[in-house]
VOLOTOR-650271 format. One record per residue (C-alpha): residue in one letter; x, y, z. Coordinates in pm, 1 decimal. Example, Ala and Ser with C-alpha at 12.3 -4.5 7.8 and 13.67 -1.06 7.14 Angstrom:
<rs>
 fitor        x        y        z
     A   1230.0   -450.0    780.0
     S   1367.0   -106.0    714.0
</rs>
This chain:
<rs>
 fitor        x        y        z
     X  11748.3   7841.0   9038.2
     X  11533.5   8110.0   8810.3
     X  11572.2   8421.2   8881.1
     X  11233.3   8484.9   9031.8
     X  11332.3   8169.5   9285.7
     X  11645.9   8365.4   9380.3
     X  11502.5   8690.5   9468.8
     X  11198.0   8501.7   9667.4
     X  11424.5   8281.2   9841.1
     X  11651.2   8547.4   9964.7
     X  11357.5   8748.4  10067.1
     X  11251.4   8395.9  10292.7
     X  11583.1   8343.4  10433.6
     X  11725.6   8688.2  10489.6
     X  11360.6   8873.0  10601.6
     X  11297.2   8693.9  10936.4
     X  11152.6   8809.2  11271.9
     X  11387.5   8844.9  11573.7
     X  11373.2   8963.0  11890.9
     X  11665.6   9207.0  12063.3
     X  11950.5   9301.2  11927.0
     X  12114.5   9019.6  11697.8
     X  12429.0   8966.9  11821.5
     X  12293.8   8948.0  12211.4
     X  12026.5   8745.5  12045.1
     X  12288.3   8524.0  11885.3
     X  12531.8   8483.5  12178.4
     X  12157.9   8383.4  12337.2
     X  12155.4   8126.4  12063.8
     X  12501.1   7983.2  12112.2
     X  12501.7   7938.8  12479.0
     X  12164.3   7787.1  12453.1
     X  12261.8   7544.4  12220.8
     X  12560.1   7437.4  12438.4
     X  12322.3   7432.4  12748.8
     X  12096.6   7189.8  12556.2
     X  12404.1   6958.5  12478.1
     X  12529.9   6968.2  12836.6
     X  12186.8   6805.0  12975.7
     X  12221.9   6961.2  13301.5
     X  12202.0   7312.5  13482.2
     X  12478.0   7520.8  13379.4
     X  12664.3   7617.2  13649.3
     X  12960.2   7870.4  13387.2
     X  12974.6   7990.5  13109.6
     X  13259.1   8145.5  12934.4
     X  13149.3   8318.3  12519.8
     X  13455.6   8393.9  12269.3
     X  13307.7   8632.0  12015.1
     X  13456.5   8785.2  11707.3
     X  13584.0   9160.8  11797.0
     X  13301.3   9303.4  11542.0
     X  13007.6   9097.4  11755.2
     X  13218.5   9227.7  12112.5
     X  13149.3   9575.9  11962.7
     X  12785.5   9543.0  11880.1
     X  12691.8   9341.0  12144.3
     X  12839.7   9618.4  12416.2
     X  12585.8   9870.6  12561.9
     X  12285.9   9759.8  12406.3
     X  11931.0   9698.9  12576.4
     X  11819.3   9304.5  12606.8
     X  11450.4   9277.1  12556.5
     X  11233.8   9229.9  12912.6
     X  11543.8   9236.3  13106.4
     X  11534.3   9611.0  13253.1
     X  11867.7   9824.5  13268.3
     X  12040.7   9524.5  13135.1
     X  12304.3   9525.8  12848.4
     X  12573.8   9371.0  12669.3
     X  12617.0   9018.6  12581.0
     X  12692.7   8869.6  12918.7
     X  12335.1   8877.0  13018.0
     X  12242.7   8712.2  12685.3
     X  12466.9   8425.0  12728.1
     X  12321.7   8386.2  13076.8
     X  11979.4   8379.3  12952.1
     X  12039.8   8168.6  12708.0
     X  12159.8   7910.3  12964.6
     X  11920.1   7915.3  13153.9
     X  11659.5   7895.3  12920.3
     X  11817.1   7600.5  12716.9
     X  11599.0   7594.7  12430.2
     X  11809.8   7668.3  12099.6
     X  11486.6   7586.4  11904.9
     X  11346.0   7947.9  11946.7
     X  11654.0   8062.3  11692.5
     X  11691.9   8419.5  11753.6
     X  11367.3   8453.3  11982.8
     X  11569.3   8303.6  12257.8
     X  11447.2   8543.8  12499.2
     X  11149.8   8584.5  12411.4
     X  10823.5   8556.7  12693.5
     X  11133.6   8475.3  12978.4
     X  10993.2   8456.5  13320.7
     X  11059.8   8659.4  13614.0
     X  11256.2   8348.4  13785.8
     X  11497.2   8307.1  13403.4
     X  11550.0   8652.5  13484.6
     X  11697.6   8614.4  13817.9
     X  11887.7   8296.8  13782.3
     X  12044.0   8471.4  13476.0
     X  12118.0   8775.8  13667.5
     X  12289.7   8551.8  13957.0
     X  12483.7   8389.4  13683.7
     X  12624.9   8755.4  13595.2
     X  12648.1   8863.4  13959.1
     X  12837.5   8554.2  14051.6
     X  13127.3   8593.1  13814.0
     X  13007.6   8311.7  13642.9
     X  12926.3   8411.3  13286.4
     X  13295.9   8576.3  13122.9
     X  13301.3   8717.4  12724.8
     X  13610.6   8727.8  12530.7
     X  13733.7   8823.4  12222.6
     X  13833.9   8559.8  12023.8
     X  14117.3   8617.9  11729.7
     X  13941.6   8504.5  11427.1
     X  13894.5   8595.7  11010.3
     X  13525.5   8536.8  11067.6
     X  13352.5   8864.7  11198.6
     X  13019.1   8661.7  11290.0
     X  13208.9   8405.9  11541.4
     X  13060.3   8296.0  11859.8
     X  13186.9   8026.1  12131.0
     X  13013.1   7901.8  12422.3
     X  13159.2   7666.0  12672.4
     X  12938.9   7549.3  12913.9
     X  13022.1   7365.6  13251.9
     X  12778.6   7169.7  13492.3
     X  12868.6   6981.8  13796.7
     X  12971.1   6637.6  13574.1
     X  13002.3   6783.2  13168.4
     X  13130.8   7015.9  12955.5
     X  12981.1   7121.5  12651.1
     X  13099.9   7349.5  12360.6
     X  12918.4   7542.3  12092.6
     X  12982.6   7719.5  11784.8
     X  12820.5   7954.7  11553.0
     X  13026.2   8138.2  11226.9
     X  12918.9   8334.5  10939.3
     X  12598.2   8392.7  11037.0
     X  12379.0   8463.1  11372.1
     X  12164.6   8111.2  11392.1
     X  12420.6   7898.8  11171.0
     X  12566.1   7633.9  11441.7
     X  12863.5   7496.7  11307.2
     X  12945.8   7239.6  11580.6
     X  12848.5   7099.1  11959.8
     X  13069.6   6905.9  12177.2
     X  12986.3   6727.7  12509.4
     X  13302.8   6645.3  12708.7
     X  13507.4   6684.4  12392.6
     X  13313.8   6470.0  12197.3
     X  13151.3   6625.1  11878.6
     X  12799.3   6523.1  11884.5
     X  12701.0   6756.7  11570.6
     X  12884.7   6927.3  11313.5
     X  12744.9   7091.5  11026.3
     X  12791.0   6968.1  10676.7
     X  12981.9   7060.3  10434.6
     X  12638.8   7248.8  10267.8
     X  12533.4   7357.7  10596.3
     X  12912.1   7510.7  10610.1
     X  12860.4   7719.8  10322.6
     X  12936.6   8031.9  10248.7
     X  12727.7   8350.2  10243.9
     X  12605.7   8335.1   9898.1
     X  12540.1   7906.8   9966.9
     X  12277.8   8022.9  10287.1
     X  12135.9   8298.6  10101.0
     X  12090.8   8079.0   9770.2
     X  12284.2   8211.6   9509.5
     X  12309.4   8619.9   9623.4
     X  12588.3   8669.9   9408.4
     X  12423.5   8607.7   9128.9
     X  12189.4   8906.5   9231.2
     X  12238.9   9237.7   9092.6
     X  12038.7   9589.4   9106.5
     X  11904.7   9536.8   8739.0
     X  11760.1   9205.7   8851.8
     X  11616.3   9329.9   9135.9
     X  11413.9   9619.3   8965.8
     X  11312.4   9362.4   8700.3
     X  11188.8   9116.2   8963.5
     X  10993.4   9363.5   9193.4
     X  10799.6   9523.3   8894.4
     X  10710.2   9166.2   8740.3
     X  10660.1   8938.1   9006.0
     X  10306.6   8819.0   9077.6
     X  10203.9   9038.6   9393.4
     X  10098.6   8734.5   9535.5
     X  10426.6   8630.4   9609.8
     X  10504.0   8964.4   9811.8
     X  10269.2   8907.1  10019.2
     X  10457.0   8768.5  10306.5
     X  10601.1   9131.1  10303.4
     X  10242.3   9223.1  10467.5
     X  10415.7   9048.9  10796.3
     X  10732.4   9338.9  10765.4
     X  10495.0   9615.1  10742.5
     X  10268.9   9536.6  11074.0
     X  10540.5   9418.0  11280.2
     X  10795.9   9716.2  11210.3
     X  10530.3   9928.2  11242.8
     X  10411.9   9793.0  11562.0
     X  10745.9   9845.4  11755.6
     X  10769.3  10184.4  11599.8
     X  10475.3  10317.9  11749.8
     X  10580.0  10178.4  12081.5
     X  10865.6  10376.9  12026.8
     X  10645.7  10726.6  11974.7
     X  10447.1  10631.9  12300.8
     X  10712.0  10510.8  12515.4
     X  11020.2  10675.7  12651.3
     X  11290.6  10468.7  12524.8
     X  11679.4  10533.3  12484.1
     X  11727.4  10888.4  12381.2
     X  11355.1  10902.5  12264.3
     X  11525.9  11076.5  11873.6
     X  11190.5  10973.5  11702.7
     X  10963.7  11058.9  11983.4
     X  11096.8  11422.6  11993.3
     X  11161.5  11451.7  11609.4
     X  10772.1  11425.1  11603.9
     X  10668.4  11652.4  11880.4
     X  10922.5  11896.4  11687.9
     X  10717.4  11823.4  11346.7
     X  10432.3  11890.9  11503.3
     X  10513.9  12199.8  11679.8
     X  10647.3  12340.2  11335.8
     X  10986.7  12369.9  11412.9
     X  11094.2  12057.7  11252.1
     X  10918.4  12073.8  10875.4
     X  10602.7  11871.6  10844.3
     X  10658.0  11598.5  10555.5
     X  10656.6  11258.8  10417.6
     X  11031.3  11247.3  10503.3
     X  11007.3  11419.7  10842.4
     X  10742.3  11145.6  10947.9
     X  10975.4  10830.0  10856.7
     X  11258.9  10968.8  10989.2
     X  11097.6  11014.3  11300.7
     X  10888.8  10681.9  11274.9
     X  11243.6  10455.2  11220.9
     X  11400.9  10668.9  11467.9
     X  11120.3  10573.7  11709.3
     X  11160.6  10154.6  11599.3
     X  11524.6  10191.8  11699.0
     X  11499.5  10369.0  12010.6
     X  11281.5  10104.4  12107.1
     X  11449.0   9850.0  11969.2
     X  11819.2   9949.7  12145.0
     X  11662.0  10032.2  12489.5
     X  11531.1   9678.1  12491.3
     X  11189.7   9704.1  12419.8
     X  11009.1   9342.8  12422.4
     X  10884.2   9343.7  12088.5
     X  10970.9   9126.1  11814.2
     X  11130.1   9281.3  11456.4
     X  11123.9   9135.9  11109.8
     X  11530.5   9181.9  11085.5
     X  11723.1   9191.9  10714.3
     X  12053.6   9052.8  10619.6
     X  12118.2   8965.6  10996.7
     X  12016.2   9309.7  11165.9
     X  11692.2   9416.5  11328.9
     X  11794.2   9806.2  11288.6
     X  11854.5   9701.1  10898.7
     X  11522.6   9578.4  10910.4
     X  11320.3   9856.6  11030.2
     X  11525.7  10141.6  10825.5
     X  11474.8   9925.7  10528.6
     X  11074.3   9905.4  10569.8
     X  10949.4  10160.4  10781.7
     X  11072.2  10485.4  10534.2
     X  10836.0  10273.9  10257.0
     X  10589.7  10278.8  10500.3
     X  10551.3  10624.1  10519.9
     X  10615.9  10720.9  10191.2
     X  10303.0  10485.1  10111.0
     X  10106.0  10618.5  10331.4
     X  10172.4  11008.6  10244.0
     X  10110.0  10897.1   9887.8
     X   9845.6  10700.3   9913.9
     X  10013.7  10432.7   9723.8
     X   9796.1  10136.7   9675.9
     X   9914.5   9767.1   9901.0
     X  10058.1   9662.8   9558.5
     X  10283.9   9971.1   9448.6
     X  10386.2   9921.4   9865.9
     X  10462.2   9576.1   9850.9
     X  10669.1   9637.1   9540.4
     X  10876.6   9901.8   9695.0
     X  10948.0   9703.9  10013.8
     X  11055.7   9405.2   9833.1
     X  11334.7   9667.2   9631.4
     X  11440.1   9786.1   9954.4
     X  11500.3   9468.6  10123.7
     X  11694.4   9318.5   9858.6
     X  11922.9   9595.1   9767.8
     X  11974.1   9573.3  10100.8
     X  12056.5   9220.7  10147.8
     X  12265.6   9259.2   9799.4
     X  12464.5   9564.6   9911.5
     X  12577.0   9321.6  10249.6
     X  12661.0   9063.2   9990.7
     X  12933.8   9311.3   9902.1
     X  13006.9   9450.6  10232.4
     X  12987.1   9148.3  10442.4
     X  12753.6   9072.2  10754.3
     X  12968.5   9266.4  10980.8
     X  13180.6   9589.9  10909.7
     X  13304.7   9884.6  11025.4
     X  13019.9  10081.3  10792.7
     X  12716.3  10159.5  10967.1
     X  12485.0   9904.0  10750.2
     X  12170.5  10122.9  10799.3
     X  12363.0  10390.6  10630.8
     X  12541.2  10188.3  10363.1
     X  12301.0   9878.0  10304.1
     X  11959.9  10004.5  10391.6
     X  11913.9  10296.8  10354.4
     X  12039.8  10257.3   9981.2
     X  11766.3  10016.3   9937.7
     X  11554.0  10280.5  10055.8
     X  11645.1  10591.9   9818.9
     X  11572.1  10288.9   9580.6
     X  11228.0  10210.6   9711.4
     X  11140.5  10538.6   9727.3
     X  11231.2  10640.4   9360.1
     X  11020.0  10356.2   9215.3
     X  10700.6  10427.5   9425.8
     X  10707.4  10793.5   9263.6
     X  10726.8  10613.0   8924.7
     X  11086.1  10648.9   8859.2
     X  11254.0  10477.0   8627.3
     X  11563.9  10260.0   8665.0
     X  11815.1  10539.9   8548.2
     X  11625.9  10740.0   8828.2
     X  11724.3  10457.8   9092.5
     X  12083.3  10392.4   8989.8
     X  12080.9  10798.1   8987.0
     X  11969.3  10851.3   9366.2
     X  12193.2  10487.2   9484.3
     X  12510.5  10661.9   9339.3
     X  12455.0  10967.8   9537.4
     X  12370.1  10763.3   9850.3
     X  12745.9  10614.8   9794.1
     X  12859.3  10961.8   9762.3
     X  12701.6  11132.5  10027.6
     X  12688.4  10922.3  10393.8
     X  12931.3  10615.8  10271.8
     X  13159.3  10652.9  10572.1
     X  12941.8  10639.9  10835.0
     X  13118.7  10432.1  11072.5
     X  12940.6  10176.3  11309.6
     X  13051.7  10141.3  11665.5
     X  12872.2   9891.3  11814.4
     X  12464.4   9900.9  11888.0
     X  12333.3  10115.6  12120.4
     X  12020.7  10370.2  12155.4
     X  12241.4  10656.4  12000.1
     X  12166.9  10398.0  11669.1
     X  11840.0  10617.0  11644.0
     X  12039.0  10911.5  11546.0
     X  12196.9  10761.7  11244.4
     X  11912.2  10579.1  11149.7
     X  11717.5  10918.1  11162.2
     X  12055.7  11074.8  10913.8
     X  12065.9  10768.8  10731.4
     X  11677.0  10806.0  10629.2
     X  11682.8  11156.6  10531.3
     X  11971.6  11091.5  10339.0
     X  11764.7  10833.4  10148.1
     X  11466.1  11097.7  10124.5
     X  11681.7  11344.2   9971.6
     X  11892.7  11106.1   9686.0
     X  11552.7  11025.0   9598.9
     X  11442.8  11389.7   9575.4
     X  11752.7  11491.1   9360.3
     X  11700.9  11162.2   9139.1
     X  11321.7  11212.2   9042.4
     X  11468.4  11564.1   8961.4
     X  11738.9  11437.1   8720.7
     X  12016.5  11489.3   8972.1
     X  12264.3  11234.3   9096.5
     X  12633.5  11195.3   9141.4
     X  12847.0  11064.9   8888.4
     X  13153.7  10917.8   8862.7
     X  13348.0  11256.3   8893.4
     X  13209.0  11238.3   9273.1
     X  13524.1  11043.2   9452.1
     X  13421.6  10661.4   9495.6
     X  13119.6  10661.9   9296.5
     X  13086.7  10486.8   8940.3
     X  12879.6  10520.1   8690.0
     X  12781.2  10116.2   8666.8
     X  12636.3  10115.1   9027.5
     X  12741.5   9732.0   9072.5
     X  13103.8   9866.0   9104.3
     X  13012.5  10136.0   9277.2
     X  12872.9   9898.0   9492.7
     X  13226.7   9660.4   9522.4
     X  13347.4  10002.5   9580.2
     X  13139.5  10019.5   9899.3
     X  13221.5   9694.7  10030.4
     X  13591.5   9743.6   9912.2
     X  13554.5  10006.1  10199.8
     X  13394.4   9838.1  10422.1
     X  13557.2   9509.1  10443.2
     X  13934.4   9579.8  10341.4
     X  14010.0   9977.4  10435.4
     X  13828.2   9974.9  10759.3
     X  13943.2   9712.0  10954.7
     X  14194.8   9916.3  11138.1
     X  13923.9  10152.2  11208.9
     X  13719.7   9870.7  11365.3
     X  14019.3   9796.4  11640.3
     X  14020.9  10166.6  11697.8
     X  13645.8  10222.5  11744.7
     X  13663.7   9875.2  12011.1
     X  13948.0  10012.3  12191.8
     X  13795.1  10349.8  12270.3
     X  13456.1  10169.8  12353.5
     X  13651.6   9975.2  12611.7
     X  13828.7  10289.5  12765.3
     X  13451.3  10418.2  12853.3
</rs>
């Protein structure tokens, strides 16, 4: 694969619309799938999950499904609705009668999550039961990759041994990605081949001005921009995209019934990856091309900085993935250059690095609403000449092990941290 193939296919597989949180949206998935294989109403359900998808999947909002959270509600809707071909848009358009057998599922007793002891952090089970079957279901590694189905013990699919592969197999040779590549690919390719990012911009966007209007979650980006208005909050381009993402997430977490265009596996990656580009363009009245080209350096820093990290950490990846992308995005649409990038990414890693994540939520909106102004200002320091250097604890001057460094962090160091942040969510 070329190099141009690599960064266009990563952009297809890894950019894709989704609806909800993921991990609800995935245990949706997996307990569909296992419906489907069963052939007959599901009467229980019991989901094993990885402690990492437990975590996010807690307290946040499923889309349509008012004051609902968490992933036992997915699972239920996902059984009843039994139709594994809408991926990660399993509950999408679900009628008020899916609602209330799902709900009666819950209410029952009938739907039970678990945590299931496993290396894998994306890991989801679902074991269905009817009146006559059985059927089981697996997903690993990633959200919509099923692994296996079983109908009264008997496998009836398993993936193989490509479909198995690992992260950098799915996302078609990311590890052969690095932030050089990236810079060189976004400035070169034709801009005909960006524009499927047109589809990002308008559906990001969309949810985020829902978000504004509505009153959803803790409504961070609807007040941040009644503040900028008023004066009290400073009027900007980086005011306005904090408050903008901030809005998206809100949204997004409270449960709002509007579709995403996720990255690297997360919806809230998604948004804080495109919608601070957004703005900028807008304030700078940067021309569709310049635009495109900064999205697409956004979005695949931020899918390369999860090759490092992992699709799952401790780390907040809005703060540690996206949100570098961003700082990235930002530099080159004010004509930057690539010292001027690798500049305002190395103070990124110095500045908001351990930004924990525990779980998703509409509190999300406040570190998403950090997270971009942290991006806002690296940028600001690195079109000045400023950045942090390898004298600045984990940073290094060659960003791709400053960037190893990161994931070091977030995949090794943190794990304990991960238990700790699950057991206090369960105390609540």
């Amino acid at each position: 694969m070329n190099n141009s193939a690599l960064y266009l296919d990563s952009l297809r597989r890894e950019v894709v619309m989704a609806r909800g949180c993921t991990e609800p949206a995935a245990a949706a998935l997996c307990a569909a799938a296992a419906a489907r294989t069963l052939g007959e109403p599901v009467r229980s359900a019991a989901l094993s999950v990885s402690s990492y998808v437990y975590k996010n999947g807690m307290n946040v909002g499923i889309p349509g499904v008012p004051n609902e959270t968490g992933i036992a509600i997915a699972a239920a809707l996902g059984c009843v609705v039994a139709d594994p071909e809408r991926g990660l848009s399993v509950m999408q358009q679900l009628s008020a009668d899916e609602i209330r057998r799902a709900r009666r599922m819950v209410d029952d007793g009938n739907v039970t999550v678990s945590i299931q002891p496993t290396s894998e952090k994306v890991y989801f089970q679902a074991e269905c039961r009817s009146q006559n079957h059985a059927s089981r279901c697996v997903i690993a590694g990633y959200h919509d990759r099923i692994l296996l189905k079983e109908l009264d013990g008997r496998i009836v699919y398993r993936a193989s041994d490509d479909e198995r592969g690992d992260q950098a197999d799915k996302n078609g040779g990311t590890e052969a990605m690095t932030v050089r590549g990236i810079l060189d690919f976004c400035r070169t390719a034709p801009v005909e081949s960006l524009l499927m990012l047109r589809e990002v911009a308008a559906v990001n966007s969309r949810i985020a001005q829902e978000g504004l209007r509505g009153e959803w979650g803790l409504r961070i980006g609807k007040t941040l921009a009644a503040a900028r208005r008023s004066g009290f909050y400073h009027s900007g381009a980086a005011q306005e995209a904090i408050a903008l993402t901030a809005a998206a997430a809100d949204a997004r977490m409270a449960g709002c019934d509007l579709p995403v265009m996720s990255t690297a596996g997360s919806g809230n990656q998604g948004l804080t990856a495109s919608l601070p580009i957004i703005a900028a363009a807008k304030h700078a009245s940067a021309s569709e091309e310049t635009t495109l080209r900064a999205l697409a350096i956004s979005l695949l820093i931020t899918i390369h900085t999860k090759t490092y990290l992992g699709r799952l950490s401790a780390l907040c990846g809005c703060g540690v993935s996206a949100a570098i992308g961003v700082c990235a995005g930002l530099v080159f649409m004010m004509d930057g250059g690539d010292d001027a990038v690798y500049a305002a990414m190395r103070s990124m890693a110095a500045d908001i690095t351990g930004m924990f994540c525990d779980g998703a939520k509409p509190g999300c909106a406040l570190k998403i609403a950090t997270c971009v102004h942290a991006a806002y200002q690296a940028a600001a320091l690195a079109l000045a000449g400023v950045g942090a250097n390898a004298r600045d604890g984990i940073v290094r001057m060659d960003i791709e092990e400053t960037l190893a460094g990161i994931g070091r962090l977030g995949s090794d160091a943190m794990s304990s941290v991960n238990d700790a942040i699950l057991s206090l969510l369960k105390e609540a």
